[in-house]
C-alpha positions, 0 to 999 in steps of 0.5 A, spaced: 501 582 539 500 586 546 493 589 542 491 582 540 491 579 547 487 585 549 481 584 545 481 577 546 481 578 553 476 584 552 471 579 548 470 583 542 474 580 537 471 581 531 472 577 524 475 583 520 480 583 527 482 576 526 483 576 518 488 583 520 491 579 525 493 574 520 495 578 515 499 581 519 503 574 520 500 573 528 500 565 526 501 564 535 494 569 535 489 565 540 482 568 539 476 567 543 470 562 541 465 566 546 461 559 547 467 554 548 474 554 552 481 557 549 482 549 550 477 547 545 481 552 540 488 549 542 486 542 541 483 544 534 490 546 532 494 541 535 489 536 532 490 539 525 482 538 524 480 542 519 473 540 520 473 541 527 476 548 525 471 549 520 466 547 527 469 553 531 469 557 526 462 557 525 460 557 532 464 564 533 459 565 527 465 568 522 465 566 515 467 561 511 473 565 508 475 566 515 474 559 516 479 558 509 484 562 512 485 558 519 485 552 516 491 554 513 495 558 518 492 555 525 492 548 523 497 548 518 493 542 513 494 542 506 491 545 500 488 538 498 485 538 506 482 545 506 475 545 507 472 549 502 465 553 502 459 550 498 457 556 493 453 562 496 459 561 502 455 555 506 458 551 510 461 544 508 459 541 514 452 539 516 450 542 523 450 535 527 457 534 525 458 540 527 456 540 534 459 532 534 466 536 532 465 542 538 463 535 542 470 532 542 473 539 543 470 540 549 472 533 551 466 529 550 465 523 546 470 520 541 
């Protein structure tokens, strides 16, 4: 866990650092969205939103499997909640409700 806070710290989290991470059940694990606050990641999980985690995910330019992944363990929705890629791995969500879902997590408009 110590390694993981380093490399948030540091700004070099990478998506295969992120899927070991989970894999090895660091579920408290925050990682760093270059361009939004921690706040905007917590409040993503404590919102349980997966289209707002889908958005996050995106905008730190990870892939949609890790997308899947954090749905599931950070946000804990369900099975039936869990937004899935659309074929080739895009995203579910149009840009435009995507940055309407990183707007509220900034606390912007509702």
């Amino acid at each position: 866990m110590t390694e993981a806070h380093r490399i948030a710290r540091a700004g070099s989290l990478i998506e295969a650092t992120l899927l070991g991470a989970l894999q090895q059940g660091m579920r408290g694990w925050r990682w760093r969205c270059r361009q939004l606050p921690v706040a905007a990641v917590e409040r993503a999980m404590a919102l349980r939103n997966a289209k707002a985690l889908v958005s996050l995910t995106w905008k730190a330019g990870f892939s949609m499997t890790t997308a899947i992944r954090l749905q599931g363990t950070l946000t804990r929705v369900g099975p039936a909640e869990v937004l899935a890629a659309r074929p080739r791995g895009g995203v579910p969500l149009a840009v435009e409700v995507m940055h309407w879902q990183l707007d509220i997590l900034r606390g912007g408009r509702p």
